[in-house]
C-alpha positions as CSV (number, residue, x, y, z in Angstrom):
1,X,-217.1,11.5,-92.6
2,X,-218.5,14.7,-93.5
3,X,-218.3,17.7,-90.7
4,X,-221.8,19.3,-90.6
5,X,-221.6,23.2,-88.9
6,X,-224.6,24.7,-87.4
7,X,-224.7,28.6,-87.4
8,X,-227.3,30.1,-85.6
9,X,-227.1,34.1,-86.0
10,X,-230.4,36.1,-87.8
11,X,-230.0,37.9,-91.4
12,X,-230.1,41.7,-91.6
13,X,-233.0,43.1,-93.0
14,X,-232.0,46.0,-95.8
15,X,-235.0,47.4,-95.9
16,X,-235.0,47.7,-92.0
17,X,-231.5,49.4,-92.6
18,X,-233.2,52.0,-94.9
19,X,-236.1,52.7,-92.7
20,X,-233.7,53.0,-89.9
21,X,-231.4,55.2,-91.5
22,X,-234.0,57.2,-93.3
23,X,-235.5,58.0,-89.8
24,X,-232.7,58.2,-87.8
25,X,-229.8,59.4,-90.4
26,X,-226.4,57.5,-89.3
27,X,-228.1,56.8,-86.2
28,X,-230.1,54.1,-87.8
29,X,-226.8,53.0,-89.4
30,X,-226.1,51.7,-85.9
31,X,-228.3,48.2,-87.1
32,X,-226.0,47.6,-89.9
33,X,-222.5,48.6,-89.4
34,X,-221.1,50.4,-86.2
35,X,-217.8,51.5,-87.4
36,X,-219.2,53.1,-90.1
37,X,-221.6,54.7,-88.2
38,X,-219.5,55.8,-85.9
39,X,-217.5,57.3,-89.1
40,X,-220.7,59.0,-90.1
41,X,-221.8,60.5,-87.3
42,X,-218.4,62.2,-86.7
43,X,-218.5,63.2,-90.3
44,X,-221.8,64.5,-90.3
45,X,-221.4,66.6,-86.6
46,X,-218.2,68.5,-88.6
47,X,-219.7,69.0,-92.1
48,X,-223.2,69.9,-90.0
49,X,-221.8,72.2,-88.4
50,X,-219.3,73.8,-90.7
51,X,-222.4,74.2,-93.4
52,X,-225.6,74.8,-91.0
53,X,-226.6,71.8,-92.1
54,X,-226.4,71.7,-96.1
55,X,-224.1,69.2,-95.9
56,X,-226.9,67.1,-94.8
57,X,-228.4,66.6,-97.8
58,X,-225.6,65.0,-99.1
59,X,-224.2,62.7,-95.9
60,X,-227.8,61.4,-95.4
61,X,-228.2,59.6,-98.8
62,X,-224.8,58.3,-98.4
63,X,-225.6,57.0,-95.3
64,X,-228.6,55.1,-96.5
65,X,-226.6,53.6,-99.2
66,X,-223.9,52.7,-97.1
67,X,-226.3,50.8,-94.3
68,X,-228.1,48.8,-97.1
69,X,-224.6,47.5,-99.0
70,X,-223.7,47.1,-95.2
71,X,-226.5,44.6,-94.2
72,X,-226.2,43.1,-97.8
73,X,-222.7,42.2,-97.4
74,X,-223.6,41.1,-94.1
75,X,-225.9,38.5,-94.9
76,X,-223.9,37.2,-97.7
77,X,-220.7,36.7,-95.6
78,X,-223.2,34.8,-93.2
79,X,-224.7,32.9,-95.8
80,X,-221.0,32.2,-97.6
81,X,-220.0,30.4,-93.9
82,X,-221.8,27.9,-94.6
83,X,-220.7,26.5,-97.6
């Protein structure tokens, strides 16, 4: 007998995670990964601050990469739970 498992959660969109964080900088990485949000936006207050904003120019592309491997690696761990 062959045990069937129903999972019912919703994919993450990576192109919504790079609208989002495009917008909203590691605000909008909130939709894809918390922690690393969290992370961000700590990171990006200090450096912010500490280089009247220059830094930004850096931390915001890595925080649009980071929210689009995020949601990625997302939806393939909630795809691989099913097999």
């Amino acid at each position: 007998m062959t045990e069937n498992r129903i999972i019912v959660s919703n994919t993450k969109s990576v192109g919504l995670s790079l609208i989002l964080t495009f917008l909203f900088g590691s605000l909008g990485m909130l939709y894809s990964t918390i922690l690393g949000a969290v992370l961000m936006i700590i990171v990006e207050g200090v450096l912010g601050f500490l280089t009247f904003g220059a830094a930004l120019f850096i931390t915001h592309p890595i925080c649009m990469i980071w929210g689009a491997v995020a949601a990625h690696n997302y939806n393939k761990r909630l795809l691989n739970a099913v097999h």
